[in-house]
C-alpha positions, 0 to 999 in steps of 0.5 A, spaced: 907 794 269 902 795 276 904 803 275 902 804 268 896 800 270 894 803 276 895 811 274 891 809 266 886 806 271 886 813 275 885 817 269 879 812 266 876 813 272 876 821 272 873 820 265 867 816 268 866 819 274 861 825 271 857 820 268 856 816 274 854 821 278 849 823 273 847 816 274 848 815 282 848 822 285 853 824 290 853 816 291 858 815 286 864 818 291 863 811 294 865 808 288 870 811 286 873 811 294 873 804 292 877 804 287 882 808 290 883 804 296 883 798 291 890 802 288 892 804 295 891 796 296 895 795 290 901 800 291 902 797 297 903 790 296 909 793 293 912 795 300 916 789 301 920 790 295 922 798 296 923 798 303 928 793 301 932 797 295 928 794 289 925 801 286 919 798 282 919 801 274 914 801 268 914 804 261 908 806 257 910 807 250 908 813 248 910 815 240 915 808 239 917 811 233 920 818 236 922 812 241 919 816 247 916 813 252 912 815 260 917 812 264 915 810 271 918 810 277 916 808 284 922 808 289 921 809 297 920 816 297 915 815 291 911 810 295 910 814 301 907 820 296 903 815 292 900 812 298 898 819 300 895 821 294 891 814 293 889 813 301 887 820 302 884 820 295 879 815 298 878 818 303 876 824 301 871 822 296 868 818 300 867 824 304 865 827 298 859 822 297 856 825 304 859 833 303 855 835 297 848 836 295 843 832 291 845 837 285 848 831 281 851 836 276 855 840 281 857 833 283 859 829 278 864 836 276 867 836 283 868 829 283 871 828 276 876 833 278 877 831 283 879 824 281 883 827 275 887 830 280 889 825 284 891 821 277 895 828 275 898 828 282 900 820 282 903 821 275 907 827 278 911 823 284 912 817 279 915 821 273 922 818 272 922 824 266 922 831 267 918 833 261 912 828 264 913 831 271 912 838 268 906 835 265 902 832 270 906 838 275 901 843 270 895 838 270 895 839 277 895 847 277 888 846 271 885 841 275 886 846 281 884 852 278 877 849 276 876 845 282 876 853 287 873 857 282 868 852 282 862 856 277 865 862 278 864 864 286 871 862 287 873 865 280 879 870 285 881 866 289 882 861 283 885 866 280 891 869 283 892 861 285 893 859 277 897 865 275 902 864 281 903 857 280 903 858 273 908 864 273 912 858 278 911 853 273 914 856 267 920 857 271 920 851 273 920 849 265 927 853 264 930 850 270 928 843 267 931 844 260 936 847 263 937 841 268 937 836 262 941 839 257 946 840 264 946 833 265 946 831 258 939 827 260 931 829 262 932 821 265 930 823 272 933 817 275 941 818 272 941 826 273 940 823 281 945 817 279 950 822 277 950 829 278 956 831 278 956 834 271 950 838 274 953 841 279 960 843 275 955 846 269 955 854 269 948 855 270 948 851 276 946 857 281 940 858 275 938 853 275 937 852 283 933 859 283 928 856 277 927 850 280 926 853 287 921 858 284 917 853 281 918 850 289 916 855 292 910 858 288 906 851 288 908 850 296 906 856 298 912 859 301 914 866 303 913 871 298 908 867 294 904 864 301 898 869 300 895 864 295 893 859 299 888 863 304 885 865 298 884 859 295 879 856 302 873 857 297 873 852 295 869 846 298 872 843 304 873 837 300 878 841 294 881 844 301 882 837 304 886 834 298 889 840 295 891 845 299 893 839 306 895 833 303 897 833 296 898 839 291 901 843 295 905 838 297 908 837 290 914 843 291 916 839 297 915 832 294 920 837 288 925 839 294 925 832 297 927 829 289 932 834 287 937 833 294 941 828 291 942 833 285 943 840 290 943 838 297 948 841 302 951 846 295 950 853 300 945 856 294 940 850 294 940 850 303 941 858 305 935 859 301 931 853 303 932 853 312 930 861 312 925 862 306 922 855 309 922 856 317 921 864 316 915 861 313 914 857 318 913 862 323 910 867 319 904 862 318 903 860 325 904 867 328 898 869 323 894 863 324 893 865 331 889 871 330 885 868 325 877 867 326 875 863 320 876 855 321 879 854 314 883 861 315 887 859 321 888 851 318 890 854 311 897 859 315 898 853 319 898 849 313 903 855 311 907 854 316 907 846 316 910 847 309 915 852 311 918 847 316 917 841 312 922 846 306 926 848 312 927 840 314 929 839 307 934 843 306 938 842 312 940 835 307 942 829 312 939 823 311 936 824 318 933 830 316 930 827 310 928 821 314 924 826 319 921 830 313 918 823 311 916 821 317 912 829 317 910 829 311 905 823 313 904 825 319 902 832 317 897 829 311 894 825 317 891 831 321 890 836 317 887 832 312 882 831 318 882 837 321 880 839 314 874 834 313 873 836 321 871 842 320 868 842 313 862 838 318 862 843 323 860 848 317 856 843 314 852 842 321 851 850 324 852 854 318 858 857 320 866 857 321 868 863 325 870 861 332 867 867 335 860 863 333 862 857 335 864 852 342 860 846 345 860 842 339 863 836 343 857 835 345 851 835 340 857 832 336 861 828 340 865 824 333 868 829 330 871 832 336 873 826 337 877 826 331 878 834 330 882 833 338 886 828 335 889 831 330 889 837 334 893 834 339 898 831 333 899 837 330 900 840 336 906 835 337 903 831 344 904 824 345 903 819 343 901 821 337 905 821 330 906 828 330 910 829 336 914 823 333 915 826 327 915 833 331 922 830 335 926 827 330 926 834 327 928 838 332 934 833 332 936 834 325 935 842 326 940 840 332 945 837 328 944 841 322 951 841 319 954 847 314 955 855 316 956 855 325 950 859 325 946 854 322 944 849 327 942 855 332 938 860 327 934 853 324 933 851 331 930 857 334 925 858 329 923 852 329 922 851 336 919 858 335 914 856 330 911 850 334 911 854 340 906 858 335 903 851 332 901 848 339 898 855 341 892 855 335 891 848 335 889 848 342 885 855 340 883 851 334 880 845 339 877 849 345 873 854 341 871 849 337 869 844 342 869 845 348 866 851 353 859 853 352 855 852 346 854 858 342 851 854 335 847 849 335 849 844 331 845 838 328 848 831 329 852 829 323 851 821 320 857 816 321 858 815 314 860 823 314 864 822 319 867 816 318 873 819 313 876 823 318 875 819 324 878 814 320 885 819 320 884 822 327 885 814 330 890 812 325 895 819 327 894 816 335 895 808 332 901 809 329 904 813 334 903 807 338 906 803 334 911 808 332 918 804 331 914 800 325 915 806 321 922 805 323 924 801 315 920 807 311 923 812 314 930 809 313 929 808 305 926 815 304 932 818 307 936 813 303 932 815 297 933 821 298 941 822 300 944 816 298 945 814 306 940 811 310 938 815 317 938 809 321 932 811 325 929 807 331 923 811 331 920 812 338 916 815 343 921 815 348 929 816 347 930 818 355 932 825 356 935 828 350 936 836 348 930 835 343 926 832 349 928 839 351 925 843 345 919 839 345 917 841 352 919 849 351 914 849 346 909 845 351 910 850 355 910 856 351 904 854 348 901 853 354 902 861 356 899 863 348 894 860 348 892 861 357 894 869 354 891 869 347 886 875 348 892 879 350 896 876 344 891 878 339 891 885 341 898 886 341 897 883 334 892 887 332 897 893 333 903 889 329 902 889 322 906 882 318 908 883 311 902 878 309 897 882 305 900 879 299 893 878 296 893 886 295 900 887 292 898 881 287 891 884 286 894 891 285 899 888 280 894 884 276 888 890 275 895 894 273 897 889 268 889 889 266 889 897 265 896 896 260 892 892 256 886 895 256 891 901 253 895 897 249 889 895 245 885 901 245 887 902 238 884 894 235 877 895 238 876 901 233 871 900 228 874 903 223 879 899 217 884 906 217 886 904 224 888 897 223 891 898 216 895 903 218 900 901 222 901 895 216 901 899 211 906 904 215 911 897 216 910 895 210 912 902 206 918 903 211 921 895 211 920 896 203 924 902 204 929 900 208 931 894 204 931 897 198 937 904 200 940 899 204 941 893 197 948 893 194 946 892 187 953 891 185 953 884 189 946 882 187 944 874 184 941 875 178 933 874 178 931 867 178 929 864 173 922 864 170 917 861 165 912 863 160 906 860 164 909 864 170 907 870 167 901 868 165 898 867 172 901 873 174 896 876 169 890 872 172 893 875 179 893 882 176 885 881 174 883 878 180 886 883 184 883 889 180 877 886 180 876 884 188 879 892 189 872 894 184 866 889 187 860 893 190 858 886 193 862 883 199 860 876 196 864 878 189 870 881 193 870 874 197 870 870 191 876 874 187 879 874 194 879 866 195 881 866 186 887 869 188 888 865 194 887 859 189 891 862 183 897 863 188 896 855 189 896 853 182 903 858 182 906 853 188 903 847 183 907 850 177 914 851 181 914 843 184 912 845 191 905 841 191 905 841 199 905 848 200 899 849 194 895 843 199 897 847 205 895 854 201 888 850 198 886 849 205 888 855 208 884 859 203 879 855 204 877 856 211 879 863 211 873 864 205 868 860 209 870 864 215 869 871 212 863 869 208 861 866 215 861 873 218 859 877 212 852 873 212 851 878 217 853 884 214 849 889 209 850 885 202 852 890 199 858 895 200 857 902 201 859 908 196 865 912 197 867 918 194 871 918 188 876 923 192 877 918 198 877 912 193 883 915 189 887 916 195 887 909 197 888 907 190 894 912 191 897 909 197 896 901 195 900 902 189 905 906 193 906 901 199 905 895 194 912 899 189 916 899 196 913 892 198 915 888 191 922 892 191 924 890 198 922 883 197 924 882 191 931 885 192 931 881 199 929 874 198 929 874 189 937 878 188 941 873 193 946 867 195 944 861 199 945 863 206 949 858 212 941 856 214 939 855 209 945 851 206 945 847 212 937 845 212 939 843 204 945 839 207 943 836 213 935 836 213 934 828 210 940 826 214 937 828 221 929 828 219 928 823 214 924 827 210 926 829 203 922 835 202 926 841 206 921 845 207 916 840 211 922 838 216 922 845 218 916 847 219 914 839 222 920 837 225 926 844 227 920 849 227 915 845 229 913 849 236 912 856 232 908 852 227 904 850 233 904 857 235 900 858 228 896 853 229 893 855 235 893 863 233 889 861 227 884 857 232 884 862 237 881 868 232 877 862 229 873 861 235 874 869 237 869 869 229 865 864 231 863 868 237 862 875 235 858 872 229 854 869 235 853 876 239 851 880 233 845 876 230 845 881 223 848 887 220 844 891 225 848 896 229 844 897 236 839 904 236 841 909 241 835 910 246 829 914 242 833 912 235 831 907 229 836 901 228 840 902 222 844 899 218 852 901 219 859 899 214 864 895 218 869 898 214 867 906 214 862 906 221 857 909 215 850 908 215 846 907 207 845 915 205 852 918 208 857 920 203 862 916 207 867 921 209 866 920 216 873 921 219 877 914 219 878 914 227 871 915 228 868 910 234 862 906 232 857 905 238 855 897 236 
């Protein structure tokens, strides 16, 4: 039970988070680094066992009697993300402790956030169901919108992020249920065991598109890229752990989990190779040119996404075992160029390049740190970038499939890195070295530590690379069915990939020696990445249809929202009643004496509610016919529907006398003609409301539904009142959806009465405050034929 364990415990520590940093400042990162790096410890004992094939599972009972449960599974794959997520985790909350001010407040919400989102995103790569991955795979995307937007000054960039992945993540909703319902099972693990069922069904083709756009959207993959730039408002610690090592990994954890499922099928690897190196490309081309910090770390990591995509769909266990080996690798140095460059704006006040350079000497640490990563990311040996770098080049090499697919693979992945190498030397040597622009005050250790930390392990463990053979192996295990046999290392003698390695050494040399020329002819180039513009051209068009579209409901006049009702109600009652073949009819359903005596009360209420002067007399004759409704529920044996209708009017007469308190006590006089008028058309809607539902519902036979709900509801359900299994058990998902409308507009009425402290509309400047009618836009002394239509400025 160590995953159950270890993943409660995450999501407890994210609760507490906020009142320890009200009690402990910033300092509380450290505790809760700690805690981390205790679950990474944890995790990490579990090495031998997986690497030796023995996945480690756990099972948190969730409703037992419904017999659902969280399933949890942690095989080689699962491992390595989860050891990103924990490790990193820590990482960069201990980072946190030192980045953020002594604003306790601002504090304990980042750090809150974020340590929920690292629980959301261990959840998600140790999910075993795809129900719970979808959960956590959302958490992810709230926890991240919160986290950029901050309080508000990042609220665009948080904007376009949420609603992409969240236009993703509903696709990804209907791939999994499509998923599931093809292989008979949303148990992660049996559709891998078997997915022969899958790849047989139908919808095969539509379920791979769903699940790579729910991929592609979440991992920043061309045409959905523009986001993650957008997204470098947030603090450089929400930068480092979400948008370089772990959120925008989860697509790519996604593809990595799905290739035993779709690898090798043609719809699942086309779009895979060249979405994701054309992405590669894309990013690196535009990271060269970029001269914000963040900005070119964000197309690069852009780019690093688009060749792990790329990697991934080329489906041998080499590639998946080398896209292992990069993931981490990756997560080691963009993660500390993240933090590296978050001091340097921490300590000069800016991360424009054209500002920068000569910070190696006032801050001798972190370029330390930022060289390494720089020269990891660059592929260089000895670090594990320029492992990883290699092993790929090999797979792209050996690409199986279509004739062309091994030279277009390995030509834009040559290409990208060639690119890659360019802005990682751009990103060093402005920052760096070369004459000192900025002054940069000396940043403590314990701010350093964390990237220092990374930046060393990048170069120790491509020193020690071949330790890292037996993991690599499993990933690609996990991942194919087949182990790569790695033998990881820094030399394999004179190979093709050795080749590739030293053309992009060579070609990135020359970019980066001619990079003002470079840069000019870019300028001169426009690429297809002002994706923002489009997405924000959508967004404000999707706002002005709206604003359209619900122009009619912002009337104050009642004609404007009655209207339509009234018009539905006289045409449906209308249509029924000429379309009703009488000769077929049921006969009307039986009735009682009492019956009739509670239609009696109904009339008198009603009559009296249409003739009150007062708002709280029509209040009070509308909550009687409400409870007259309910005794009639009593009186034909339904006494759940007359509790239900009990409540209801209850809550909506405590609400509307919640509202009207506000108003003018009394309604305002309206002339007779307009009165007979409505009393015409209330009785005219009303003949055709009651004739077309009483021949619709009172005059016919028992329909199939029905029949089947009356035959087969206690059997399937285990309820005997027909009626509750519906709305609880084969309609419980509208039911929900009602519930949550009748929230929504409570708390809609709860807010407008705290916006408007009385009955008093706001006077136009140099007029006197007057009370108005709601209802008519009347003011007390108006004869109340103002036009219906008629706005009322309030």
């Amino acid at each position: 039970m160590i995953l159950v364990g270890v993943l409660a415990a995450t999501f407890l520590a994210a609760a507490i988070a906020k009142p320890l940093a009200t009690a402990m400042g910033r300092d509380a990162g450290w505790l809760l680094a700690g805690v981390l790096a205790v679950f990474t410890v944890l995790v990490a004992t579990e090495v031998p066992g997986v690497v030796a094939g023995e996945p480690v599972t756990g099972e948190l009972a969730w409703i037992p009697s419904a017999d659902l449960t969280l399933a949890l599974r942690m095989d080689g794959l699962g491992l390595l993300f989860s050891l990103i997520v924990l490790g990193i985790g820590a990482l960069v909350l201990a980072y946190s402790a030192r980045y953020f001010g002594t604003d306790r407040a601002k504090a304990g919400r980042f750090l809150a956030l974020l340590t929920f989102f690292a629980a959301s995103m261990l959840g998600l790569v140790l999910a075993d169901d795809l129900i719970a991955l979808f959960v956590f795979w959302e958490f992810t995307s709230v926890s991240s919108f919160f986290l950029i937007g901050g309080k508000g000054e990042g609220a665009q960039g948080a904007t376009r992020a949420f609603l992409v992945t969240a236009v993703g993540g509903l696709a990804l909703l209907a791939g999994f249920v499509l998923l599931g319902l093809a292989a008979d099972t949303f148990v992660l693990s049996e559709i891998l065991r078997s997915p022969e069922a899958v790849l047989a069904a139908p919808t095969m083709p539509a379920i791979v598109v769903l699940i790579l756009l729910g991929a592609f959207t979440k991992s920043a993959q061309f045409p959905f890229h523009f986001w993650l730039p957008g997204a470098m408002v947030a603090p450089t610690p929400v930068s480092t752990y979400l948008h370089a090592a772990t959120m925008v990994k989860a697509g790519i954890y996604l593809l990595f989990r799905l290739t035993p499922v779709f690898g090798g099928e043609p719809v699942w690897q086309v779009p895979l190779v060249l979405f994701g190196l054309g992405t590669a490309l894309l990013g690196a081309v535009v990271a060269t040119k970029a001269n914000d910090l963040k900005r070119l770390l964000a197309y690069g990591t852009v780019s690093q996404l688009g060749f792990l995509t790329g990697l991934i769909g080329i489906g041998t266990p080499l590639a998946l075992g080398a896209a292992g080996v990069h993931l981490f690798a990756h997560a080691l140095y963009k993660a500390t160029l993240f933090m590296s460059v978050g001091i340097v704006d921490h300590e000069t006040g800016t991360r424009d390049l054209r500002e920068l350079g000569g910070l190696r000497a006032d801050m001798p640490r972190t370029a330390l740190a930022g060289g390494l990563a720089a020269v990891s990311m660059a592929g260089l040996p000895p670090l594990l970038g320029f492992v990883s770098k290699e092993e790929a080049f090999a797979a792209f090499v050996e690409s199986p499939g279509a004739a062309w697919l091994a030279p277009t693979s390995a030509t834009l992945a040559v290409a990208a890195s060639v690119f890659t190498f360019a802005y990682s030397a751009r990103y060093y040597w402005r920052t760096f070295e070369g004459p000192l622009r900025t002054h940069a005050h000396a940043p403590p250790l314990s701010f350093e530590a964390a990237p220092l930390l990374l930046g060393v392990a990048g170069l120790a463990l491509g020193l020690v690379v071949p330790l890292l053979s037996p993991y690599a192996n499993v990933v690609g295990l996990d991942t194919t069915g087949e182990s790569p046999e790695f033998g990881l290392s820094l030399w394999h003698g004179l190979t093709l990939p050795l080749l590739m390695s030293a053309i992009v050494v060579g070609g990135g040399i020359a970019l980066f020696l001619t990079r003002e020329r470079v840069e000019r002819l870019q300028g001169r180039v426009r690429l297809p990445i002002d994706g923002e513009g489009t997405f924000d051209r959508l967004y404000d068009q999707s706002i002005a249809l709206g604003k359209r579209i619900g122009a009619p409901a912002a009337s104050s006049s009642i004609a404007v929202h009655v209207a339509p009702v009234l018009v539905v109600l006289a045409v449906g009652g209308t249509a029924v009643a000429l379309a009703a073949d009488l000769t077929t009819a049921q006969p009307p359903a039986p009735h009682e004496p009492l019956d009739w005596g509670i239609v009696a009360l109904l009339v008198l209420s009603i009559a009296g509610m249409a003739q009150a002067k007062s708002r709280v007399g029509a209040v009070a004759m509308l909550g009687l016919t409400g409870f007259l409704i309910a005794a009639w529920f009593v009186q034909i044996g339904a006494p759940d529907l007359a509790l239900t209708q009990l409540l209801v009017e209850t809550l909506t007469v405590a609400l509307v006398v919640l509202v009207f308190r506000r108003l003018p006590p009394d309604f305002l006089r309206v002339r007779r003609p307009r009165v007979a008028g409505a009393g015409v058309i209330a009785a005219v809607v009303g003949a055709l409301a009651f004739a077309g539902t009483y021949l619709l519902t009172g005059r016919r036979g028992e329909s199939d539904p029905a029949a089947y709900y009356l035959a087969e509801a206690e059997e399937v359900t285990g309820g005997s009142n027909v009626v509750n299994t519906i709305l609880v058990d084969f309609r419980a998902l509208d039911t929900l959806g009602e519930v949550g409308v009748l929230a929504i507009a409570a708390a809609g009425m709860y807010a407008l009465v705290r916006l408007v402290p009385d009955g008093r509309a706001r006077a136009q400047p140099g007029e006197e405050p007057r009370d108005v009618d709601p209802y008519s836009g009347a003011a007390p002394g108006d004869d109340g034929d103002a036009d219906e239509g008629e706005e009322v400025t309030r």
